[in-house]
C-alpha positions in Angstrom: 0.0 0.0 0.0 2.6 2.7 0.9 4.2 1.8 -2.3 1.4 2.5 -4.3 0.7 5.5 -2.5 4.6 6.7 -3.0 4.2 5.8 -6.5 1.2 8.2 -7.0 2.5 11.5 -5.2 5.6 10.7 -7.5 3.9 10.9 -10.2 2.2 14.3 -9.3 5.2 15.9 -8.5 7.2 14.5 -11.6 4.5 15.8 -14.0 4.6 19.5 -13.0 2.0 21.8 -12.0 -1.3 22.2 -13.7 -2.4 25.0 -16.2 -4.8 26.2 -13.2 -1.9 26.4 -10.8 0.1 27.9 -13.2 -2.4 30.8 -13.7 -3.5 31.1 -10.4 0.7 32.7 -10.1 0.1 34.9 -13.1 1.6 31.8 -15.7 -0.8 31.6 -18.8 1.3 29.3 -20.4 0.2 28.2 -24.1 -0.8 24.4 -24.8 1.5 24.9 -28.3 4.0 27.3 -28.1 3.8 29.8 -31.1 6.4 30.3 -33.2 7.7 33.4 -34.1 9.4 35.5 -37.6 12.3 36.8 -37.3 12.8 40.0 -36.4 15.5 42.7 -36.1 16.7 45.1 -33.5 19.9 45.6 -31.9 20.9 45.6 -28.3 22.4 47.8 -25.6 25.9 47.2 -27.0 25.0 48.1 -30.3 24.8 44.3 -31.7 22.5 43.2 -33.7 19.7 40.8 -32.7 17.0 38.9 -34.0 15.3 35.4 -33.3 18.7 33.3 -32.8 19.0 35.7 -30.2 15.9 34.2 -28.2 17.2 30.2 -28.4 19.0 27.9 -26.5 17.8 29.0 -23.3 14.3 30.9 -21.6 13.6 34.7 -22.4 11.9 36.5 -20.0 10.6 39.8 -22.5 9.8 42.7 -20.6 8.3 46.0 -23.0 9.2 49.2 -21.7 11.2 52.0 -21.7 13.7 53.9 -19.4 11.6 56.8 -19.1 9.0 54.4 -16.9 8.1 56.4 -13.7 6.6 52.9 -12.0 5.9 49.9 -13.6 9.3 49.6 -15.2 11.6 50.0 -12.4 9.5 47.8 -10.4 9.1 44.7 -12.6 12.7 45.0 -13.6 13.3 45.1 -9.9 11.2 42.0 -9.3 13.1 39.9 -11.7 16.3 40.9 -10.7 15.2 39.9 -7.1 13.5 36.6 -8.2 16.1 35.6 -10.2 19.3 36.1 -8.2 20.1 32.8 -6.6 18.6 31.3 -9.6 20.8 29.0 -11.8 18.8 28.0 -15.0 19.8 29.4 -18.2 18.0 31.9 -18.8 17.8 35.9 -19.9 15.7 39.1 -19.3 15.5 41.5 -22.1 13.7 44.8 -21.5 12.7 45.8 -25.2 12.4 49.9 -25.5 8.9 51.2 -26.5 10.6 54.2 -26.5 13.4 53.9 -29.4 13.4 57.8 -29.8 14.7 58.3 -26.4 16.1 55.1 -25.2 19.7 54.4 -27.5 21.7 51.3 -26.5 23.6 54.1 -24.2 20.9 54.6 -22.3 19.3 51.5 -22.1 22.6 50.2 -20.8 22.8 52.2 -18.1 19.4 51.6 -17.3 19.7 47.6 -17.5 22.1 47.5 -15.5 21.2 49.3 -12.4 18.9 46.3 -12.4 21.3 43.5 -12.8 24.4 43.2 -14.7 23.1 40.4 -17.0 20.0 42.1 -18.0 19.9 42.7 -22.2 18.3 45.9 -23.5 16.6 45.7 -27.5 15.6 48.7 -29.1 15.2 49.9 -32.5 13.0 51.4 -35.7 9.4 52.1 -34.3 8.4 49.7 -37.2 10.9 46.7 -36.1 9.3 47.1 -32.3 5.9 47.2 -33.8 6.5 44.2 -35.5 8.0 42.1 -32.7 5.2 43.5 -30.3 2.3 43.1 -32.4 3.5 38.8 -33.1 3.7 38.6 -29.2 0.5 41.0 -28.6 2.0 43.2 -26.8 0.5 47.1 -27.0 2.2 50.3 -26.8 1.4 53.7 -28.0 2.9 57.4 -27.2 0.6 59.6 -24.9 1.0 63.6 -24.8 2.1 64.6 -21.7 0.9 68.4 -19.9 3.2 70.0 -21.4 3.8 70.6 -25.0 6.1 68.3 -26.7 6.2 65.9 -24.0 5.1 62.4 -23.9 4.8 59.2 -21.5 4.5 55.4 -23.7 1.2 53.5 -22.7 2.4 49.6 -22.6 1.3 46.1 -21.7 2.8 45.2 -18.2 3.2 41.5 -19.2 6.2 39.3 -18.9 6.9 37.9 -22.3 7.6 34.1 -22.1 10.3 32.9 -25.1 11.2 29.2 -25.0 14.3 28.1 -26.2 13.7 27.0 -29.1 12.3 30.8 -29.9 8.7 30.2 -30.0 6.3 32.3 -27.6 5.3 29.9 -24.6 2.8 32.7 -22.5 3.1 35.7 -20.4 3.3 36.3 -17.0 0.5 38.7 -16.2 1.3 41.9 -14.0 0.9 42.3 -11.0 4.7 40.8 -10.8 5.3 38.8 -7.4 9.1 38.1 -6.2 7.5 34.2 -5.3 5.8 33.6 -8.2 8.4 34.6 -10.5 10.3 32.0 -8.6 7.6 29.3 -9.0 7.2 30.0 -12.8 10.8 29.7 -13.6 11.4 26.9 -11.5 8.5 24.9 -13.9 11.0 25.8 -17.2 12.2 22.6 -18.7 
């Protein structure tokens, strides 16, 4: 009896957790992951990037720009919290909504007051609208008080790439130190 019983909770634990518990941490993880075009931006060093960029090991895509008063700083902060101790292989790359004020300069700096391994994309408005819209992400420029200023309007979910460079789900906001931990302990 105690082996059948020990054979059972193995298998429970062995299988991973279900999509509801999944969810219930912010995890909407797709049944098939989706596979994406390539694309082309460059990165905070001034390297080009583009799908081959996103395999071989988890991506954690973040859209937002340096600029962020709140929701930037503090989901950056989150991962780089979650994810210190933490020894899969795996990257975060915040991509800019913002490519006319964010260069690679500044998203460098930026990056990397969050965590040294942190990746920055930016690029044309047209190559970020193209990413975004095959990973349905939204963004869009809002006027801000005072003429010729603006803030960016943008999805506060955590792009999930796979490594083999297809779109897995998104962690939705808001962004939890534990649950980041749980979800990224579940990546195969």
């Amino acid at each position: 009896m105690c082996l059948v019983l020990g054979a059972l909770v193995a298998s429970i634990v062995t299988r991973g957790p279900t999509q509801e518990q999944l969810q219930s941490l912010g995890y909407y993880r797709f049944e098939s992951p989706r596979p994406l075009n390539d694309f082309e931006l460059i990165d905070h060093e001034q390297n080009p990037v583009g799908l081959y960029s996103l395999k071989n090991r988890w991506s954690l895509l973040f859209f937002g720009f340096t600029y962020c008063p709140d929701v930037c700083p503090t989901t950056l902060a989150v991962l780089s919290n979650a994810l210190a101790d933490n020894d899969k292989r795996l990257q975060v790359i915040l991509v800019s909504v913002d490519p006319d004020r964010d260069s690679p300069q500044v998203l460098a700096r930026y990056i990397k007051s969050f965590d040294p391994e942190f990746r920055g994309y930016t690029g044309t408005f047209d190559n970020l609208v193209s990413i975004a819209t095959q990973l349905n992400v939204a963004f869009g420029k809002v006027p801000g008080p005072e003429l010729g200023t603006y803030s960016v309007e943008h999805s506060a979910s955590i792009i999930v790439i796979n490594p083999d460079g297809k779109y897995a789900g998104f962690i939705k906001a808001p962004h939890q130190l534990q649950n980041i931990r749980a979800i990224v302990n579940t990546f195969e």
